[in-house]
C-alpha angles and dihedrals in degrees: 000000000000130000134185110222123182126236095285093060115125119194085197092054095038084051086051099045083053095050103052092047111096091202094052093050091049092054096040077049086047105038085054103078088056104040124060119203126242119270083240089061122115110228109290095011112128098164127060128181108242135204115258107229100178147000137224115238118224 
């Protein structure tokens, strides 16, 4: 997934809006069965933030 947020993004408010969404816990519930996390990952981290190494032109 990525996503382009602008300067007033907050992963901790973004993190509190999800868990308190009951649609968004019953698909990462879901989505889990199906996704493994990175061996990066840290326990129970599905989503990692990612380097951009290029960008499309317009």
């Amino acid at each position: 997934m990525i996503m382009e947020v602008n300067d007033s993004f907050s992963f901790e408010k973004k993190d509190e809006m999800d868990a308190n969404n009951p649609k968004v816990q019953e698909w990462e519930t879901l989505m889990w069965k199906y996704q493994q996390a990175l061996p990066t990952a840290k326990d129970g981290e599905k989503w990692l933030l990612m380097d951009q190494i290029y960008q499309l032109k317009a």
